[in-house]
KOLDOVO-836775 format. One record per residue: x, y, z of N, C-alpha, C, O in turn. Coordinates in nm, 4 decimals. Example, Ala and Ser with C-alpha at 12.3 -4.5 7.8 and 13.67 -1.06 7.14 Angstrom:
REM residues 2
+----------+----------+----------+----------+----------+----------+----------+----------+----------+----------+----------+----------+
|     n_px |     n_py |     n_pz |    ca_px |    ca_py |    ca_pz |     c_px |     c_py |     c_pz |     o_px |     o_py |     o_pz |
+----------+----------+----------+----------+----------+----------+----------+----------+----------+----------+----------+----------+
|   1.3190 |  -0.5690 |   0.7800 |   1.2300 |  -0.4500 |   0.7800 |   1.3200 |  -0.3300 |   0.7800 |   1.4236 |  -0.3319 |   0.8465 |
|   1.2850 |  -0.2250 |   0.7080 |   1.3670 |  -0.1060 |   0.7140 |   1.2900 |   0.0030 |   0.7870 |   1.3409 |   0.1138 |   0.8039 |
+----------+----------+----------+----------+----------+----------+----------+----------+----------+----------+----------+----------+
END
This chain:
REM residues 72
+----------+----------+----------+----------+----------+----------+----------+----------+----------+----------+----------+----------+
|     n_px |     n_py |     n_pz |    ca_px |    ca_py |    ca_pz |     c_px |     c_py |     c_pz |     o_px |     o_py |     o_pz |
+----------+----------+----------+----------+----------+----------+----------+----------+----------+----------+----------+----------+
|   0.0843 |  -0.1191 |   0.0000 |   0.0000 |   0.0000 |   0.0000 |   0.0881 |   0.1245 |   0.0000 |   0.1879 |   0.1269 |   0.0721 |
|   0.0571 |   0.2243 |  -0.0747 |   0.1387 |   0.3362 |  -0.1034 |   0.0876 |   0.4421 |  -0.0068 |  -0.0301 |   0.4778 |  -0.0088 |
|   0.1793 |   0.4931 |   0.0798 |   0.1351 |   0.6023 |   0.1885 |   0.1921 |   0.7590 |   0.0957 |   0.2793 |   0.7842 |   0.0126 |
|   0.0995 |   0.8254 |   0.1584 |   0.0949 |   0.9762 |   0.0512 |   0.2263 |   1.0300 |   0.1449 |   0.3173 |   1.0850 |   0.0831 |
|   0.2364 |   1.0184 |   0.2650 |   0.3034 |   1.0830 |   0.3807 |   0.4880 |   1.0623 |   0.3538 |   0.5350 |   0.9521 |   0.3258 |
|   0.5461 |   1.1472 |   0.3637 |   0.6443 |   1.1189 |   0.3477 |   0.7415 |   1.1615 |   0.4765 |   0.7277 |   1.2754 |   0.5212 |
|   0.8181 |   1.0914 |   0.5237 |   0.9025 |   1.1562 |   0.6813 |   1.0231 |   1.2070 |   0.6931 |   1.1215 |   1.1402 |   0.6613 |
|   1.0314 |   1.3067 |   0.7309 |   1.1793 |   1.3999 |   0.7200 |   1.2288 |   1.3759 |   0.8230 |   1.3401 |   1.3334 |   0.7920 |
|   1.2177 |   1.3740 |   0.9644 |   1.2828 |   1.3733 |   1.0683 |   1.1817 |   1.2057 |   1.1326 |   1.0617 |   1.1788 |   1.1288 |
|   1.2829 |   1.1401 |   1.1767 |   1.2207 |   1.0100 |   1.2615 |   1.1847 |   1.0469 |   1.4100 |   1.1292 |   0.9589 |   1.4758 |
|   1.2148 |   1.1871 |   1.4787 |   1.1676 |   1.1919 |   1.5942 |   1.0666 |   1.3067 |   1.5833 |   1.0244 |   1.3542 |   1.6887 |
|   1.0270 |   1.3520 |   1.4756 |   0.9706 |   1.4461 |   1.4902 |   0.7976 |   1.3457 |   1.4532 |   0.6873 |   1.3582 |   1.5064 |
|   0.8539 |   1.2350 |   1.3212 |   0.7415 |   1.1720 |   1.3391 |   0.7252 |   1.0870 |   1.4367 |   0.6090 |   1.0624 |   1.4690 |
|   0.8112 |   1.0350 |   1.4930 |   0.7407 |   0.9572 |   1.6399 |   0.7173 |   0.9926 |   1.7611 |   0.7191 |   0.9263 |   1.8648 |
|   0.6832 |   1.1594 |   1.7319 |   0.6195 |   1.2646 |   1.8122 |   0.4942 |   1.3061 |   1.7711 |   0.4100 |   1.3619 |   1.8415 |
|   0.4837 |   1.2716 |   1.6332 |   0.3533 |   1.2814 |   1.5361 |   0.2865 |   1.1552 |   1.5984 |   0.1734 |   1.1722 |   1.6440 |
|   0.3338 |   1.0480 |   1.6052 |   0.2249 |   0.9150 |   1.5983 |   0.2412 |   0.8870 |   1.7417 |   0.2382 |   0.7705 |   1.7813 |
|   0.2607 |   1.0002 |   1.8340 |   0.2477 |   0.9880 |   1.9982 |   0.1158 |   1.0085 |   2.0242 |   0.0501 |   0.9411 |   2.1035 |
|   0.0603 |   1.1333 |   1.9357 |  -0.0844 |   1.1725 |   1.8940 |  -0.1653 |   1.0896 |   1.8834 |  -0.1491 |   0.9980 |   1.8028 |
|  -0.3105 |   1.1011 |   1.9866 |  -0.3864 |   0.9775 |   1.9403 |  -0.4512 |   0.9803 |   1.7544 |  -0.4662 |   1.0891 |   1.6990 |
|  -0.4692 |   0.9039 |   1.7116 |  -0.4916 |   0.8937 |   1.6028 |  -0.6112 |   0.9820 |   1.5393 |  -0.6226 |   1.0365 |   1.4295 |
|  -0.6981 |   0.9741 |   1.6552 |  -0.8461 |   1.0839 |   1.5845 |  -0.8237 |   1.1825 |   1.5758 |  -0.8706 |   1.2442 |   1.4802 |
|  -0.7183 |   1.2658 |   1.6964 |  -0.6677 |   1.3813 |   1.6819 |  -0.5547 |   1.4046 |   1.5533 |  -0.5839 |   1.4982 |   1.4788 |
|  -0.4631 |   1.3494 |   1.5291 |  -0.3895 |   1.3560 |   1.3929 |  -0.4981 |   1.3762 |   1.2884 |  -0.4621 |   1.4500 |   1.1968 |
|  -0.6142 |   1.3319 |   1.2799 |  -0.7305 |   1.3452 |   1.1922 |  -0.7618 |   1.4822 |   1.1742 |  -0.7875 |   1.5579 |   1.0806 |
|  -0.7468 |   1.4884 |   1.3377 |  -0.8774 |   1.6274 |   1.3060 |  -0.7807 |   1.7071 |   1.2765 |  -0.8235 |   1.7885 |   1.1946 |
|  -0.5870 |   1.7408 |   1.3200 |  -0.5343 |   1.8381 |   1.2808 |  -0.5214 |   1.8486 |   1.1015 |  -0.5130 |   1.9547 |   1.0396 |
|  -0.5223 |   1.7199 |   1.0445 |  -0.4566 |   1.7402 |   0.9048 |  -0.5847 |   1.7785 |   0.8688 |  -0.5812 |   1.8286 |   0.7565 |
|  -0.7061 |   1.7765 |   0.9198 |  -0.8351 |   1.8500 |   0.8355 |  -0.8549 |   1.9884 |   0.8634 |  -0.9549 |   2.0433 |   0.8170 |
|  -0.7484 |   2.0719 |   0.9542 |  -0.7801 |   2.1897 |   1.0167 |  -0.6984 |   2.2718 |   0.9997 |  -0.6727 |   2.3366 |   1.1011 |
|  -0.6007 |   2.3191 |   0.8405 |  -0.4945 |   2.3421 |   0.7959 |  -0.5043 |   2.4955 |   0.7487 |  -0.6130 |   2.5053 |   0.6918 |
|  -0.4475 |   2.6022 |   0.7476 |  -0.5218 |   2.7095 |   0.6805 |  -0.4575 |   2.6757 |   0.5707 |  -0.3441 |   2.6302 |   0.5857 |
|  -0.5246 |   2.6918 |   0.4024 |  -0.4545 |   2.7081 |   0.3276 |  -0.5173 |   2.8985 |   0.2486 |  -0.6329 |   2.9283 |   0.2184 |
|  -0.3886 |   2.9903 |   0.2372 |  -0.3935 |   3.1134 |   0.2129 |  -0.4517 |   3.1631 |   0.0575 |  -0.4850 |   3.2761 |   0.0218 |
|  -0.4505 |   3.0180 |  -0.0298 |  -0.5046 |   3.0561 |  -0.1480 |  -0.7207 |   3.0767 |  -0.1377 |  -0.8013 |   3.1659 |  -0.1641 |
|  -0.7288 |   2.8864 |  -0.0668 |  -0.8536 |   2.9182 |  -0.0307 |  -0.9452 |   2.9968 |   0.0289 |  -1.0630 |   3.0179 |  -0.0002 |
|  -0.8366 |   3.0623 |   0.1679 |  -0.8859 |   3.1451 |   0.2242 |  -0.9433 |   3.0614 |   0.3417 |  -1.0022 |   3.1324 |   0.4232 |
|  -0.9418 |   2.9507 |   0.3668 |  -1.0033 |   2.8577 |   0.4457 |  -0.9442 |   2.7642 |   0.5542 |  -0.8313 |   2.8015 |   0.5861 |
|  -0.9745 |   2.6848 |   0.6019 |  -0.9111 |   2.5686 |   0.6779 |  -0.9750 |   2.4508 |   0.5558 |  -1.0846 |   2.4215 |   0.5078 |
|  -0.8310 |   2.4077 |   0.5425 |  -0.8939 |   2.2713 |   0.4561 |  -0.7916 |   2.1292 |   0.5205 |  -0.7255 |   2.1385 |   0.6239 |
|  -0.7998 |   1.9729 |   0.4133 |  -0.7264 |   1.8788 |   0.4401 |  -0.5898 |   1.9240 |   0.3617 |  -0.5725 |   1.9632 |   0.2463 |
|  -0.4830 |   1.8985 |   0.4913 |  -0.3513 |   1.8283 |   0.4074 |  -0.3148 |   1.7190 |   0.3880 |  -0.3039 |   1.6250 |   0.4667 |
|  -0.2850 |   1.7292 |   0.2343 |  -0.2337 |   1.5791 |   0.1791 |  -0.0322 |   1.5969 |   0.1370 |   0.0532 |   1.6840 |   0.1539 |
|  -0.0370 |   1.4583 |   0.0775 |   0.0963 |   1.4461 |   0.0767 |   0.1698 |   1.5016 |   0.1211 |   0.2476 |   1.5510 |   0.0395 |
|   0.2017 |   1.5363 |   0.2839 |   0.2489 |   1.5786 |   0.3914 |   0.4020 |   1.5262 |   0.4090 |   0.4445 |   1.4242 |   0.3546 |
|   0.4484 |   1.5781 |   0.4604 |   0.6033 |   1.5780 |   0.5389 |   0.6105 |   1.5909 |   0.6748 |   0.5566 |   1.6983 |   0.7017 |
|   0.6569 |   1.5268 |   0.7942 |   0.6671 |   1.5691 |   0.8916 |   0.7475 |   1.6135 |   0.9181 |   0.8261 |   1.5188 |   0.9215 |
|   0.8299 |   1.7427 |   0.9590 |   0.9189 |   1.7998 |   0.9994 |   0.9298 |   1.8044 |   1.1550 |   0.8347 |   1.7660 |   1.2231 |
|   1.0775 |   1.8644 |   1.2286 |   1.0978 |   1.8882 |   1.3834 |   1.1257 |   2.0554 |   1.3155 |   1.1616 |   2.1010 |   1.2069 |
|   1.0931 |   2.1008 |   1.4257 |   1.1321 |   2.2431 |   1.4120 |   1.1139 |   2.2991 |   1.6145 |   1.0159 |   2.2570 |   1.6759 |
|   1.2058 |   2.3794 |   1.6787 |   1.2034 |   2.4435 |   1.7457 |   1.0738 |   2.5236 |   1.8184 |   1.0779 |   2.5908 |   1.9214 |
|   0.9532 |   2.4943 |   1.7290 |   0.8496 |   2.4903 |   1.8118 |   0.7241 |   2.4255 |   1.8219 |   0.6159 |   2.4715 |   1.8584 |
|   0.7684 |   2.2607 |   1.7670 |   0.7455 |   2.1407 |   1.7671 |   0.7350 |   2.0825 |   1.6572 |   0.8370 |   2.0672 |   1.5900 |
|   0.6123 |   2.0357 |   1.6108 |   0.6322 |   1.9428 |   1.5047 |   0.5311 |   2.0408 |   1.3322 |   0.4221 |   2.0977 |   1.3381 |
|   0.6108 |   2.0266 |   1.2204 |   0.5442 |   2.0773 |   1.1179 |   0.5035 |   1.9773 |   1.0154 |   0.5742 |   1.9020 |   0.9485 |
|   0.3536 |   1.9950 |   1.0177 |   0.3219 |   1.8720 |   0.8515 |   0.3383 |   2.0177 |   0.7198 |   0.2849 |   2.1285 |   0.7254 |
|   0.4238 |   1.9656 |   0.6201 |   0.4429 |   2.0746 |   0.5210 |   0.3825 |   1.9365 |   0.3677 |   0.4351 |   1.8302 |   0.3347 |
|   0.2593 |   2.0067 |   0.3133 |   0.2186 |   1.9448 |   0.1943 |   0.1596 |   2.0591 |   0.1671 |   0.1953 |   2.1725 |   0.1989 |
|  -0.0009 |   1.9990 |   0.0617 |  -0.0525 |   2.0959 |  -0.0055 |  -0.2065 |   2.0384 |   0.0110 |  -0.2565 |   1.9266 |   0.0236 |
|  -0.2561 |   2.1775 |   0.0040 |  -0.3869 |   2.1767 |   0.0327 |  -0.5031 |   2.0655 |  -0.0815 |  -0.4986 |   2.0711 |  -0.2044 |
|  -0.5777 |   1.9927 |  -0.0190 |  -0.6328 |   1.8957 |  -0.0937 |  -0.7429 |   1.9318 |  -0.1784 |  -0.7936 |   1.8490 |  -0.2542 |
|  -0.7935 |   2.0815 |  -0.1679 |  -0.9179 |   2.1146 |  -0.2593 |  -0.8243 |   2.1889 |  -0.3671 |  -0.8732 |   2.1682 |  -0.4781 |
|  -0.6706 |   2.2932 |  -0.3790 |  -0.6737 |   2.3408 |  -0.4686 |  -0.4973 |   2.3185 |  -0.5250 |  -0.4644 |   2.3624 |  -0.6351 |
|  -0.4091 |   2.2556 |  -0.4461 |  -0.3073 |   2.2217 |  -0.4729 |  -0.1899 |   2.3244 |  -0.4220 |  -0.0691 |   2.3343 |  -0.4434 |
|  -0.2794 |   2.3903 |  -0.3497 |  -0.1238 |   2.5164 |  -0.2911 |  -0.0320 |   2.4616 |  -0.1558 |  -0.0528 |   2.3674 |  -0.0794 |
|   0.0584 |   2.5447 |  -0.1600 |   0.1763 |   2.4264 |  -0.0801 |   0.0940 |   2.5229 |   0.1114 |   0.0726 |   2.6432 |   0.1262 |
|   0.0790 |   2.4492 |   0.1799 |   0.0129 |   2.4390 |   0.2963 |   0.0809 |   2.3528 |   0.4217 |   0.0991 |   2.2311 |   0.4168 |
|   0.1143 |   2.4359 |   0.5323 |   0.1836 |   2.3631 |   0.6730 |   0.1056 |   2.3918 |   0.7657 |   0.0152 |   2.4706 |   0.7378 |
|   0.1127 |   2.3477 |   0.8804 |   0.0828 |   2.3219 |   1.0100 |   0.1535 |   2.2747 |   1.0930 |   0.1881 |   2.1571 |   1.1040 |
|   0.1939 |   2.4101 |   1.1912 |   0.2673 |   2.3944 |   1.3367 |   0.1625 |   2.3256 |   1.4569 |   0.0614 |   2.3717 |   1.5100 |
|   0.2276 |   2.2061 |   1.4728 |   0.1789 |   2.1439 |   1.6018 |   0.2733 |   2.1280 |   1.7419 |   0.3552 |   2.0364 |   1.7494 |
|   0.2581 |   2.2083 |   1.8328 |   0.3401 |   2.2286 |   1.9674 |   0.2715 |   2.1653 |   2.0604 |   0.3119 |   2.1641 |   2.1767 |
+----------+----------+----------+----------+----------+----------+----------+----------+----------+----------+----------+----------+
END
């Protein structure tokens, strides 16, 4: 099975999947993306570490613009 997700840092994602799972849900559906103007889903995501916790960096699933989310 082909996962869309791709992982940049191994502790930043096994800080991601510390998250209970419904909640990882509800963050990748609660993304602003700046073209839509909206909160939408991120897809084909990256997990990054960054200094003020963890970043999913993909693109927004209704219009294709590049879209992140800081999770601390």
């Amino acid at each position: 099975m082909k996962n869309d997700k791709d992982v940049i840092s191994f502790s930043a994602n096994k800080k991601w999947l510390s998250i209970p799972e419904e909640t990882r849900r509800m963050l990748e559906k609660n993304v602003w993306c700046g073209s839509c103007s909206e909160a939408v889903t991120i897809e084909k995501y990256t997990v990054e570490g960054s200094p003020h916790g963890i970043v999913l960096r993909g693109q927004c699933k209704k219009c294709g613009h590049a879209v992140a989310r800081v999770i601390d």
